[in-house]
C-alpha positions as CSV (number, residue, x, y, z in Angstrom):
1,X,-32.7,-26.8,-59.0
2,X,-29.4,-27.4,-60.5
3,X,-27.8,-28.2,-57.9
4,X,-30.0,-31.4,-57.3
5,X,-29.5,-32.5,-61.2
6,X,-25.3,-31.8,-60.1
7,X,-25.7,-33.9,-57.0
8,X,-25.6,-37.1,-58.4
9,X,-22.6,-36.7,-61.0
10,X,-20.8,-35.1,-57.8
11,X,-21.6,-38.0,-55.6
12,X,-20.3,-40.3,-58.6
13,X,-16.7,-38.7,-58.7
14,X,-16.6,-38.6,-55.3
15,X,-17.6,-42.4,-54.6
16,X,-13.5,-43.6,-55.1
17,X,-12.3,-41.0,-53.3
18,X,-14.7,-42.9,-50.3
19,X,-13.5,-45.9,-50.9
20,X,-10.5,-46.9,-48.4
21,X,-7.3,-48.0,-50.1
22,X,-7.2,-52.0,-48.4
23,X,-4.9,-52.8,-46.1
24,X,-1.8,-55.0,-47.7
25,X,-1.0,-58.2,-45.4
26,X,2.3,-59.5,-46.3
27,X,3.7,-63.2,-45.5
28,X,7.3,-64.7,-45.5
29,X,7.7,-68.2,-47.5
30,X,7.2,-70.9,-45.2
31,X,3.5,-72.4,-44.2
32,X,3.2,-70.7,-41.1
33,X,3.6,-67.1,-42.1
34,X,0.9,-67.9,-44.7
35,X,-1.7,-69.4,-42.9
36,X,-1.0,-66.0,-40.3
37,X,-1.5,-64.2,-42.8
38,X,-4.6,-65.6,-44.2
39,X,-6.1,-65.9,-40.4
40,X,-5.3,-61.7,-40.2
41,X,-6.8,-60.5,-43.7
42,X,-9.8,-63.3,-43.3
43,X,-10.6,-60.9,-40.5
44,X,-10.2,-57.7,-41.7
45,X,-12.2,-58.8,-44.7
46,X,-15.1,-60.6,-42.0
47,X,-15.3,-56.7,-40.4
48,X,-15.6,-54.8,-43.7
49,X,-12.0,-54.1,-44.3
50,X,-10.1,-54.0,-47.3
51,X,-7.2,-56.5,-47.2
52,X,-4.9,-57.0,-50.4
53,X,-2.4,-60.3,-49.9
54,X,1.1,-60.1,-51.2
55,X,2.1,-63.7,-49.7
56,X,5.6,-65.3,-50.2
57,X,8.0,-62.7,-50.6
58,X,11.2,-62.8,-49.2
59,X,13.4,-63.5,-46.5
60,X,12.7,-60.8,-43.2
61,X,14.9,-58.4,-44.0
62,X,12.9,-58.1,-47.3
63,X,9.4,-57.9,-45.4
64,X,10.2,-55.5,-43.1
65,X,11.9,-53.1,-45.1
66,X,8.6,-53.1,-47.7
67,X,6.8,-52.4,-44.3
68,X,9.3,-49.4,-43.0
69,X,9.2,-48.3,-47.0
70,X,4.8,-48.4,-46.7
71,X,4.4,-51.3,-49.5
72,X,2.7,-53.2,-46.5
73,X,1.0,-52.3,-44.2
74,X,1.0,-55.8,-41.6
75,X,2.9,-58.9,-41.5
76,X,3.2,-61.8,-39.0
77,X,6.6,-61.9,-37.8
78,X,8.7,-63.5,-34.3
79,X,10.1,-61.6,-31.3
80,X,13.4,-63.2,-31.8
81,X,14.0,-62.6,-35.1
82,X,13.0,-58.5,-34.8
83,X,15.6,-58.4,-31.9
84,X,18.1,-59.4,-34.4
85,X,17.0,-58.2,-37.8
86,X,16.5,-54.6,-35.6
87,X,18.6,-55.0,-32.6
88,X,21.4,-57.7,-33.7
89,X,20.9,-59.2,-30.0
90,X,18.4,-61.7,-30.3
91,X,18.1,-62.1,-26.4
92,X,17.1,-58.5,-26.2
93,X,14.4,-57.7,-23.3
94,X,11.2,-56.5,-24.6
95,X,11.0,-53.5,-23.5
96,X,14.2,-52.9,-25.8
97,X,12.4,-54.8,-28.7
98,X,9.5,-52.0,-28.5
99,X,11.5,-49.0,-28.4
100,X,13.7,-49.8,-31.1
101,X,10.9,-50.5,-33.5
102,X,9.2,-47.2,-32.1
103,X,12.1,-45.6,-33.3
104,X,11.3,-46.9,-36.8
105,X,7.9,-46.1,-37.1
106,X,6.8,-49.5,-36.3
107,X,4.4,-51.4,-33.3
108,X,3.4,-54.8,-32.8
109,X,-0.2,-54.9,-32.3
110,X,-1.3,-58.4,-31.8
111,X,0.5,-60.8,-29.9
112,X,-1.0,-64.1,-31.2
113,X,-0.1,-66.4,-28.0
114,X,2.5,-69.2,-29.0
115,X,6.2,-69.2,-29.3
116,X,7.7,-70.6,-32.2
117,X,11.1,-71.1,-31.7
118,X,13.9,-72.8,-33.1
119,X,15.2,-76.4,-33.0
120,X,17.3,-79.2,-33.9
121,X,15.7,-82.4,-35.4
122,X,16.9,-86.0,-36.0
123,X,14.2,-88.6,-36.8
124,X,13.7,-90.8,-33.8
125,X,15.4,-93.9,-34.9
126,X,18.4,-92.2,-35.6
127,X,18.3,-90.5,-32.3
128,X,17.7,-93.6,-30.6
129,X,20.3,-95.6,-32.6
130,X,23.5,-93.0,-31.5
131,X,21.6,-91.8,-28.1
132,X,21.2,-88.4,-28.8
133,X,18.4,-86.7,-27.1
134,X,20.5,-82.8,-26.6
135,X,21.9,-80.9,-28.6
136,X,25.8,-80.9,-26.8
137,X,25.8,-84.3,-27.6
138,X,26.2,-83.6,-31.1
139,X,30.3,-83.1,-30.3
140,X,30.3,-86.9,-29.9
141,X,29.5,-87.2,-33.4
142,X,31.3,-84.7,-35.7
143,X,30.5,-86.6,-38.9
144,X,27.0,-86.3,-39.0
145,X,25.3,-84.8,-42.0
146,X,23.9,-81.4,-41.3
147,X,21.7,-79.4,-43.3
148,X,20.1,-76.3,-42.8
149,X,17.7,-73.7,-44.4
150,X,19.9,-70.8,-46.1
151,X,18.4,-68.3,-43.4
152,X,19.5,-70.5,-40.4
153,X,22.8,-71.0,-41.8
154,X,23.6,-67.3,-41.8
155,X,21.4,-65.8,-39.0
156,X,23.2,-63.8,-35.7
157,X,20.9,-66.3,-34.0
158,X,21.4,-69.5,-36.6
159,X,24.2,-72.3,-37.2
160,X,27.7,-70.2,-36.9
161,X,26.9,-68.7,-33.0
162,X,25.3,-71.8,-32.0
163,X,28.1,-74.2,-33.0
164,X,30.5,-71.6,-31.4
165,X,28.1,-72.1,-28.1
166,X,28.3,-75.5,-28.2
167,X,31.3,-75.9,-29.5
168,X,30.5,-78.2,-32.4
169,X,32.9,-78.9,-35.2
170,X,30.6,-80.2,-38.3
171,X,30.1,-78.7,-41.3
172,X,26.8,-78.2,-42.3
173,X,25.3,-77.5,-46.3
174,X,22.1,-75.3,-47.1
175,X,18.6,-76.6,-48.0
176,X,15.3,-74.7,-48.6
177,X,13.1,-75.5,-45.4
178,X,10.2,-77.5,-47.6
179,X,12.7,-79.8,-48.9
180,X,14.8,-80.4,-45.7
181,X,12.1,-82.7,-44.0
182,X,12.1,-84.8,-47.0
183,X,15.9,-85.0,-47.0
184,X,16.3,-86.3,-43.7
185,X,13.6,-89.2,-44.4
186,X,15.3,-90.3,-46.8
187,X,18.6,-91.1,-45.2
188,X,20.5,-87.5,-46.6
189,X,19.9,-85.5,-43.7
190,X,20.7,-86.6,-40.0
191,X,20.6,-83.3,-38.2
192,X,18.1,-80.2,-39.7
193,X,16.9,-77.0,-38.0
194,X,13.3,-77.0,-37.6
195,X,10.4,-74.5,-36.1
196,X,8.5,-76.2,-32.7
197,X,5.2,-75.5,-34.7
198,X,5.7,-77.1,-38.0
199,X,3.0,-79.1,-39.5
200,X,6.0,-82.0,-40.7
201,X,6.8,-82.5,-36.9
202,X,3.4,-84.6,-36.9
203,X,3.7,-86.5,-40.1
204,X,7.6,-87.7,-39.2
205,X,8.6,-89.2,-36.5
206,X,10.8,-87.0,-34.9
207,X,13.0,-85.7,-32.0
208,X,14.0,-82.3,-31.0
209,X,16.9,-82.2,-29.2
210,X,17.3,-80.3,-26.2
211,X,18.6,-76.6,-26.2
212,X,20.3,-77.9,-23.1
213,X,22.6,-75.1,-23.0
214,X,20.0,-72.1,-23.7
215,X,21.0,-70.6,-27.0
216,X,17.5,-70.1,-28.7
217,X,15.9,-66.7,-27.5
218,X,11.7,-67.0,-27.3
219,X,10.0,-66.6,-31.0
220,X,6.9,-65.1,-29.8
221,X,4.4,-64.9,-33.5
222,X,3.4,-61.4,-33.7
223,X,1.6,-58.9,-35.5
224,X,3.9,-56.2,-36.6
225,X,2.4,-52.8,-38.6
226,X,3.3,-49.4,-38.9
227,X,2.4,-47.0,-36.0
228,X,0.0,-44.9,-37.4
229,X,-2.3,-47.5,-38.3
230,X,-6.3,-46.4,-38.0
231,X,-8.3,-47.9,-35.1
232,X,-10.9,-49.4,-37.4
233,X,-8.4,-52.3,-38.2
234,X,-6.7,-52.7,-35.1
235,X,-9.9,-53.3,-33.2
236,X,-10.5,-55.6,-36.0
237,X,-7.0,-57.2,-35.0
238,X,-7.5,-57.0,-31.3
239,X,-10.0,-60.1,-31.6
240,X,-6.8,-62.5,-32.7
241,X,-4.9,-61.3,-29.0
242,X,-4.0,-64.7,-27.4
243,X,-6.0,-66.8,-29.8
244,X,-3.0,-69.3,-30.9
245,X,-1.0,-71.8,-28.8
246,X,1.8,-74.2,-29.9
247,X,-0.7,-77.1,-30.2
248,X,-3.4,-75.5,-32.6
249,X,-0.5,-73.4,-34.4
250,X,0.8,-77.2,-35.4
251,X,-2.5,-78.7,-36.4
252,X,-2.9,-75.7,-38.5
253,X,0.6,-75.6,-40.2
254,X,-0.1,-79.6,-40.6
255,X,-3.5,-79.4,-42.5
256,X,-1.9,-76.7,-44.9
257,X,0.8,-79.2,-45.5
258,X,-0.3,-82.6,-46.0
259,X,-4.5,-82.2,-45.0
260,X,-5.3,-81.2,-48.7
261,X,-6.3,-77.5,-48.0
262,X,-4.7,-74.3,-48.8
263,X,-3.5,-72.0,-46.4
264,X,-6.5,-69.4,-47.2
265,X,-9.1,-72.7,-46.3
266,X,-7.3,-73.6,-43.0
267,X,-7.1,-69.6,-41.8
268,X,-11.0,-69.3,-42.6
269,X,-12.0,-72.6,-41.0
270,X,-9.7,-71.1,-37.7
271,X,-11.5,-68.1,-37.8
272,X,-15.1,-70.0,-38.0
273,X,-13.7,-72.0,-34.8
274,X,-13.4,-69.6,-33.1
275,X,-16.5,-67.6,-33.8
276,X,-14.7,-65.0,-35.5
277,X,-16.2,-65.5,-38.7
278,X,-19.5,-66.1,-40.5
279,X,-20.0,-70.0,-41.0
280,X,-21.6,-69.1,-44.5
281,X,-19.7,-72.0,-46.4
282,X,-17.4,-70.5,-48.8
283,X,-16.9,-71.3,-52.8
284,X,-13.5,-72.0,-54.1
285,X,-12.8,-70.8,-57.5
286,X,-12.0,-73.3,-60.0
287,X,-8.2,-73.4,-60.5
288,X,-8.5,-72.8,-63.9
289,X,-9.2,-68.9,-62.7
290,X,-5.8,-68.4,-61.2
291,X,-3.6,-70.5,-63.6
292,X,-5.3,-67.7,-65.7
293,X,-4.3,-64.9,-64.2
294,X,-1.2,-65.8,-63.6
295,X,-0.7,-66.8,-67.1
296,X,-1.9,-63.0,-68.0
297,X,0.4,-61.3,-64.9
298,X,3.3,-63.5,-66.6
299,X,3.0,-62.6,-69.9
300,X,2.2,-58.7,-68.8
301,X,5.9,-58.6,-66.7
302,X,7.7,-60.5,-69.6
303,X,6.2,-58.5,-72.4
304,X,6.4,-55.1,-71.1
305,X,10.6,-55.9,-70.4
306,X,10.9,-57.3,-73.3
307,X,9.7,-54.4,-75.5
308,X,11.4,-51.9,-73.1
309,X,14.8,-53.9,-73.7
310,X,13.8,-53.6,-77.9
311,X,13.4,-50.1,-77.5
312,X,16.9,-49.3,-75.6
313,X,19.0,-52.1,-77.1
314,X,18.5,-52.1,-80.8
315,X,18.8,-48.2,-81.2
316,X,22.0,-48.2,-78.7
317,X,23.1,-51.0,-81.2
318,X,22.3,-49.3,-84.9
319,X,24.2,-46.2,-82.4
320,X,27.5,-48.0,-81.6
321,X,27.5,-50.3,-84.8
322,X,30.8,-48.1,-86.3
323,X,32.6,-47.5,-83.2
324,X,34.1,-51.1,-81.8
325,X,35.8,-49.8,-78.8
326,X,32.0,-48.1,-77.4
327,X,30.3,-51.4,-78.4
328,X,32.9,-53.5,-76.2
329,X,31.9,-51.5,-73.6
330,X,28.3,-51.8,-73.8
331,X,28.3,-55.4,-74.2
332,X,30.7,-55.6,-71.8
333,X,28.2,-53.8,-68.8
334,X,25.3,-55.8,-70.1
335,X,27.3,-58.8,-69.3
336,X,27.9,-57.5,-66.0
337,X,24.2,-57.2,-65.3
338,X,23.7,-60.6,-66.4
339,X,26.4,-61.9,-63.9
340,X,24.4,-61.1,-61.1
341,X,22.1,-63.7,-59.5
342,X,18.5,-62.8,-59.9
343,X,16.5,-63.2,-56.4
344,X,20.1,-60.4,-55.5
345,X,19.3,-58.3,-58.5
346,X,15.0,-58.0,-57.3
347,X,16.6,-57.5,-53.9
348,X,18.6,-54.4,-54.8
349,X,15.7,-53.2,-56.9
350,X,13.5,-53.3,-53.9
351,X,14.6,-49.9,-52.0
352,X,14.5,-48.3,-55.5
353,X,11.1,-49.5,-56.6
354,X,9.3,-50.8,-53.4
355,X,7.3,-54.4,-53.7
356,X,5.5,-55.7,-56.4
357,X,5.7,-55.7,-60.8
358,X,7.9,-52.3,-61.0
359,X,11.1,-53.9,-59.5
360,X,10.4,-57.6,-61.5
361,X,10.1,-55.6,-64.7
362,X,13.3,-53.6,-64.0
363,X,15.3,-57.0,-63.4
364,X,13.4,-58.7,-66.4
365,X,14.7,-55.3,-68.7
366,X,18.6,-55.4,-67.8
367,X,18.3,-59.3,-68.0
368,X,17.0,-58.8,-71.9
369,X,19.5,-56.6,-73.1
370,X,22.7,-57.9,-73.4
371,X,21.0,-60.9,-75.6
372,X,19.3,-58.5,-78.0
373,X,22.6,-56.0,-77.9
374,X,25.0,-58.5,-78.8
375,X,22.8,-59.8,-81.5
376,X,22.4,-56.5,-82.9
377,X,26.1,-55.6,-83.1
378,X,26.8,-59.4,-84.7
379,X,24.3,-59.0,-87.0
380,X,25.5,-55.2,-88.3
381,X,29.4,-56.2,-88.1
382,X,28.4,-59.4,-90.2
383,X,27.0,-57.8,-93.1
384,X,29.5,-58.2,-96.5
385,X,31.6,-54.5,-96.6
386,X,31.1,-55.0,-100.3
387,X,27.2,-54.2,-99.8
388,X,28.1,-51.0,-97.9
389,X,30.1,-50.3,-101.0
390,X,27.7,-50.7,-103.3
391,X,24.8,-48.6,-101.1
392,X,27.7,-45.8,-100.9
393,X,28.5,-46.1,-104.8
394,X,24.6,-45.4,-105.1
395,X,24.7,-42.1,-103.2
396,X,23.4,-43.3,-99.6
397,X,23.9,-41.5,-96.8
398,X,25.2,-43.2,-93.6
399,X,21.3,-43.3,-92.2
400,X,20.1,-44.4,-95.5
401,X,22.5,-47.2,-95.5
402,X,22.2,-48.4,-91.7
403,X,18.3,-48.5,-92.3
404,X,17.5,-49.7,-96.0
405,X,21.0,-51.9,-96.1
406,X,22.6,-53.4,-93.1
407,X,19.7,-53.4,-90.6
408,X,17.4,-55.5,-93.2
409,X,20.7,-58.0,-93.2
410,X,21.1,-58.2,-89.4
411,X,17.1,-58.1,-89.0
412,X,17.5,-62.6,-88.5
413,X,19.9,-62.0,-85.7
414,X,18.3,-59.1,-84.4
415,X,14.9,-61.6,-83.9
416,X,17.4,-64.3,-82.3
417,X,18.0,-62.1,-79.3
418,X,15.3,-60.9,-79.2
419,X,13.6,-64.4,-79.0
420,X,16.3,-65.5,-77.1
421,X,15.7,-62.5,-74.2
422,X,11.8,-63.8,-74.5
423,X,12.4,-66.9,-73.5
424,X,15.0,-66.0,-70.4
425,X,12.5,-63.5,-69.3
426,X,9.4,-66.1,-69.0
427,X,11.9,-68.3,-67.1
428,X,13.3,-65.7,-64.6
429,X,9.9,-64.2,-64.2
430,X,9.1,-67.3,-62.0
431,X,11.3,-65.5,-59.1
432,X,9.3,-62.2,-59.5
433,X,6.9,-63.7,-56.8
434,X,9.3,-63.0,-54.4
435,X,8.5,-59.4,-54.6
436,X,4.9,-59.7,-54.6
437,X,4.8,-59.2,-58.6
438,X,2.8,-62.5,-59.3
439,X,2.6,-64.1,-62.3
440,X,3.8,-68.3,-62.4
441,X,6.2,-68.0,-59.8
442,X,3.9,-67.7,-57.1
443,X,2.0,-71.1,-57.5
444,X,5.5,-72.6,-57.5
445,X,7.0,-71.1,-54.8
446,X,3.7,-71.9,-52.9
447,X,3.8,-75.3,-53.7
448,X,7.2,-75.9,-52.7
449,X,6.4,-74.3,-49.4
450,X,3.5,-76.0,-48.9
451,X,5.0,-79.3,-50.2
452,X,2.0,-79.2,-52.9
453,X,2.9,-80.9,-56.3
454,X,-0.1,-80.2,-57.9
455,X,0.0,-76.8,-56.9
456,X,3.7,-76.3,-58.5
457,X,2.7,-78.3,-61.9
458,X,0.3,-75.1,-62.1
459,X,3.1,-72.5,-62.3
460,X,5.7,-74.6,-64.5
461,X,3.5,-76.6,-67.0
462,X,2.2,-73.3,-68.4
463,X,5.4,-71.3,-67.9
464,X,7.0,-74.0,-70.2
465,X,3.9,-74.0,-72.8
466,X,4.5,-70.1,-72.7
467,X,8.7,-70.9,-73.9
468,X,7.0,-73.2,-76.4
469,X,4.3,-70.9,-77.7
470,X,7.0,-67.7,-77.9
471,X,9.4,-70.7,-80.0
472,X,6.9,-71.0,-82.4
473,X,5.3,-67.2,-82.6
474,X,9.2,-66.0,-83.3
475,X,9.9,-68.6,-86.0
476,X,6.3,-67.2,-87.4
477,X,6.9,-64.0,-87.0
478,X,10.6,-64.8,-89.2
479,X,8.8,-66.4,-92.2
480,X,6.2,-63.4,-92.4
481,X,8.8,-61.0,-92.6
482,X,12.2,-62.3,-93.5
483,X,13.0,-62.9,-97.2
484,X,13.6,-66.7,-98.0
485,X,17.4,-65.9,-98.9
486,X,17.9,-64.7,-95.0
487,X,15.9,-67.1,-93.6
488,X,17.9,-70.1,-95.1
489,X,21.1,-68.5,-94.2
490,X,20.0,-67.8,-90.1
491,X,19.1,-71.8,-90.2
């Protein structure tokens, strides 16, 4: 009889030990990775399967290695682009492709049926205007303006091999990918590397100039996972075999560009095309819900650095306050850290700390400390030696004195850094999305790929009413506790 009274609490603790951790589908930053993306964990979610979405992280380097590292578990990715990320031969056979990623514990699963490779594009009048239809003819004009996405420009399969191929002599400058179209309508582009499926390639008029000399291997758009994975999803998976071609893959990557939808509403509409999901007509939250929760995931990374910086900055400042030599060191090695560009510093952070908030906090906490260091050790060296006289003629200790004398005094500048670390964290937090951490970055960086204004304003008009707000909480938080005399003099 007990037993059946125990049953039910034993079925309760047991229920989330049921439950199947989701599946996380990764994308790359550019349309076509998303809407992949979307199309692959629309499905898995159509069949019952768990899918979490960390889209718009980094370069391919930085998805694969969260895939080999198990921080995702599937990403859409190009034949030509494993060959050289894994093989550094992009015109590796297949057969090679298959073995090498066996021997890293990966397998593609899906192959989606369309082959995305890339090209060089002028608009058509400008073409016309020089005759220019191939891409050897480019030596005839070694003054044209070139620009490239950052990626292309330093590939094994990108700019510097192909100009040695063809034996062209320009110079070419970098450009993110979303911005490059726009560059060469207006007149500041002639030449740019673009992908045979992009959506833009219907909304300019364009030409693609001949590969007349072979250099670009085959991009076939796959589905790359772990080996391992169980069969429930890659049954699921198995539907999306040859369901793509260059045509369709365009008119997708097109209506997430300029057809008004997001990448989520073109992969589900896909999926009802093709009778692959329920035509049950699906309710878009209101986009106050995300701004939201990105607001809350901002503040949540920012905060949690910032106090983490407090807690390790100010003591190891009150600590090296008397010894000059130790303190020139310290703020010395947070200058260091400071030196170092951000996207590189979540990149390093990524084989320590995997995908996701862990490695944006980290970044975040050695950004905030050589602001509240520094301002710690100016506001203790600055207080008038004949206080410390006084508080020594009184019978204080050396702890007495640091904590009921000098750090009261240096308490204005203490709160400068620290205010002034607040603010450089909600402003580098935007680049957290690039390792699926979230938080206001990621409706930027979205709506620049996506070439979505609105989208963008979403991200940076609360990220700057969040620098505003932390302005006015700070100078607040300086009249509540800061004597008159102190505050007059930090003004």
């Amino acid at each position: 009889m007990k037993a059946l009274f125990l049953l039910p609490l034993l079925l309760i603790m047991l229920a989330p030990l049921s439950q199947a951790k989701p599946l996380v589908v990764a994308s790359k930053q550019f349309t076509e990775s998303h809407v992949l993306a979307e199309i692959t964990a629309g499905l898995l979610e159509e069949d019952g399967i768990g899918a979490e979405r960390k889209l718009g992280l980094g370069g391919s380097m930085v998805v694969l290695n969260a895939l080999q590292a198990g921080d995702v578990d599937l990403y859409p990715e190009y034949t030509g682009t494993l060959a050289q990320s894994v093989l550094s031969r992009p015109l590796a056979s297949r057969a090679e492709l298959l073995e090498a990623l066996a021997g890293r514990g990966l397998e593609i699963i899906v192959e989606f049926g369309f082959n995305n490779s890339y090209a060089l594009a002028m608009t058509s009048e400008r073409a016309a205007s020089l005759g220019l239809n191939k891409i050897s003819g480019l030596r005839r004009y070694p003054g044209l303006q070139l620009v490239f996405s950052l990626e292309f420009l330093n590939r094994s399969d990108g700019w510097k091999p192909l100009s040695r191929h063809y034996r062209l002599e320009h110079t070419a400058r970098g450009m993110e990918h979303a911005l490059s179209y726009q560059a060469l309508d207006r007149g500041q582009a002639d030449v740019i590397d673009a992908f045979t499926t992009d959506g833009e390639l219907q909304h300019y008029t364009l030409t693609l100039l001949e590969d007349d000399l072979g250099f670009f291997p085959r991009y076939d758009a796959v589905l790359l996972a772990r080996t391992g994975l169980a069969q429930e999803p890659r049954n699921s998976m198995a539907r999306l075999q040859q369901r793509l071609d260059e045509t369709v893959m365009q008119n997708l990557n097109a209506l997430a560009r300029d057809g008004g939808q997001s990448p989520r509403q073109v992969a589900r509409q896909f999926l009802r095309d093709q009778d692959l999901l329920s035509r049950q007509r699906e309710v878009a939250p209101h986009w106050l819900l995300p701004v939201l929760s990105n607001t809350l995931t901002h503040i949540k990374l920012t905060l949690i650095a910032l106090l983490m910086a407090c807690a390790v900055a100010v003591p190891l400042g009150l600590t090296l306050a008397n010894h000059p030599r130790q303190s020139s060191g310290a703020i010395y090695a947070a200058g260091l850290l400071q030196t170092i560009p951000s996207l590189a510093l979540l990149a390093l952070m990524i084989p320590l700390l995997g995908l996701g908030q862990a490695p944006a906090i980290a970044a975040l906490f050695l950004y905030s400390l050589l602001p509240i260091l520094r301002n710690t050790l100016t506001g203790l060296g600055t207080v008038d030696p004949l206080l410390k006289q006084v508080a020594d003629g009184m019978g204080l200790n050396h702890r007495q004195r640091l904590l009921r004398v000098e750090l009261p005094l240096a308490l204005p500048a203490i709160l400068a850094g620290i205010k002034t670390a607040a603010i450089i964290s909600i402003g580098t937090a935007t680049l957290a999305a690039f390792v699926g951490a979230g938080g206001l970055g990621e409706p930027i960086i979205t709506g620049l790929t996506l070439n979505d204004h609105a989208l963008i304003l979403q991200g940076a008009i609360p990220a700057a009413m969040l620098a505003i707000v932390t302005e006015f909480l700070f100078e607040w938080l300086e009249r509540t506790i800061l004597p008159a005399h102190l505050r007059q003099g930090t003004s």
